[in-house]
N, C-alpha and C positions, 0 to 999 in steps of 0.2 A: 835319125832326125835329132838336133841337136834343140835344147832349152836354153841358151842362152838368150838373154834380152836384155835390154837396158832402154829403161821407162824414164821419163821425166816426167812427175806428178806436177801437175800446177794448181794451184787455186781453185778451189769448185763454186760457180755460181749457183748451183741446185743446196750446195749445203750454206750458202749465206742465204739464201732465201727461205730455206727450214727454220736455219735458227734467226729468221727476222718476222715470220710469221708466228713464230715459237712466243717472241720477247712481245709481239703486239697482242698475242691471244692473253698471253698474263696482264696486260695494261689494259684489254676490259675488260679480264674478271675483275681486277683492281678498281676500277671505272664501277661495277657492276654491285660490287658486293658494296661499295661507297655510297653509290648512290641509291641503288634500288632497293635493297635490303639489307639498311645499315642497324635494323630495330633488331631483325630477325637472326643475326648474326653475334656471336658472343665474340668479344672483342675486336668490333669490326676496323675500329682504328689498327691495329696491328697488323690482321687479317691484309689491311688494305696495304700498308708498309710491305709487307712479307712481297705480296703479290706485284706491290710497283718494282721494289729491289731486283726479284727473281727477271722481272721484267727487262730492268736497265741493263745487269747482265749478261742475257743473254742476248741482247740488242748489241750491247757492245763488243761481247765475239761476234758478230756477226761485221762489225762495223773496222773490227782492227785487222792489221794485213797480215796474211799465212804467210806461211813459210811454201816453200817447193825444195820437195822430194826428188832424189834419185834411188831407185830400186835395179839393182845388178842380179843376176841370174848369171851364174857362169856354166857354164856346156856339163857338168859334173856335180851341179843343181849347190852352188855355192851362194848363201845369200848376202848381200850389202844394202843397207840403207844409210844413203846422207842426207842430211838437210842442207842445203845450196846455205844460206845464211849461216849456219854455223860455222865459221872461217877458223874462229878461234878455239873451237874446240876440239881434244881430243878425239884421234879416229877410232871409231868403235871398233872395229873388225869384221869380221863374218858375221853375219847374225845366223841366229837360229828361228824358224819359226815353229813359234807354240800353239797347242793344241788350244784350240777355242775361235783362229783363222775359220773366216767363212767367204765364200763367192756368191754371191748375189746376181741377178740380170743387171742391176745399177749400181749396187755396191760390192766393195772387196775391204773387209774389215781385217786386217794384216796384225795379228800379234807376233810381237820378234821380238828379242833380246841378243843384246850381243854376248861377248863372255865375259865374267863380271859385272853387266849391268843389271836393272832392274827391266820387269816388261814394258815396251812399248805399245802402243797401240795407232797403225794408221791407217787413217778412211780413206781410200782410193773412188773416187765417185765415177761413174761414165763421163765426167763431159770432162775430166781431169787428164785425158789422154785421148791421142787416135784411135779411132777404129781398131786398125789393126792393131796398133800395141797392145790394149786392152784384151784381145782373144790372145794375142802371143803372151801375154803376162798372166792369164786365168789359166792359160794349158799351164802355163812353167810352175805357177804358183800349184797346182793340183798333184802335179810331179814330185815336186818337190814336198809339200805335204805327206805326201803317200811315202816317199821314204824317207822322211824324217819320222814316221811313225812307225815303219818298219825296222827303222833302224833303233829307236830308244825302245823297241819291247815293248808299247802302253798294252795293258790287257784292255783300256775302255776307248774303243775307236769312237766314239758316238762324236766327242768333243774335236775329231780331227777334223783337216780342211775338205770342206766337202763343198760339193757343187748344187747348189737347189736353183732347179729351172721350174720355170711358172710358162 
């Protein structure tokens, strides 16, 4: 049975909706600490700044457009990650993926680097792919964990790609 696959990540509407519920919940504790308990609060003016900022912020990831990923799996557990919008820039190569990768029922949090970069980090959400790509890309990605970790010698497995079912 071969691991090759080739995913195309798109845009997640469950992680714009995290981080838009994220930015509203800071905009009424902002609201909250303002209004309700502005006596009780020691520097409520700033307090309330901090909380509107962190607010805007993360409203406005939520509001700006992602990028889409392609993740490559070759039959010999080779890994590739591109960003479809990156045109202009350098091709990374093979990535590697690093210990701290986890598979979730809904999320797949992918740390890779390629050679001479620094770590990346990408959030694969469920509604980000098909059905089937998703189980074809959690088997490839577990595979490929499992001997990337047998392969670099870690003495601490705990940190590798592992699989938690609920």
């Amino acid at each position: 049975m071969s691991i090759a696959v080739s995913a195309l990540v798109r845009p997640s509407l469950i992680q714009r909706f995290v981080w838009g519920g994220c930015g509203l919940a800071l905009y009424a504790a902002a609201l909250a600490t303002g209004l309700a308990v502005p006596g009780h609060v020691r520097f409520a003016p700033l307090v309330v700044l901090a909380l509107a900022g962190a607010g805007s912020a993360v409203l406005g990831a939520a509001v700006l457009p992602s990028k889409t990923h392609r993740i490559d799996i070759s039959g010999t557990g080779d890994l590739r990650v591109t960003v479809q919008q990156g045109v202009g820039l350098p091709p990374e190569g093979n990535a590697v993926l690093l210990p701290g990768s986890v598979i979730w029922p809904m999320l797949m949090v992918l740390r890779h680097a390629a050679p001479g970069t620094g770590p990346r980090v990408l959030c694969v959400w469920r509604d980000s792919v098909d059905a089937a790509v998703w189980r074809a890309l959690a088997v490839a990605l577990a595979v490929v964990g499992r001997r990337g970790n047998a392969d670099e010698g870690c003495e601490d497995t705990t940190n590798s790609l592992q699989r938690i079912n609920s």
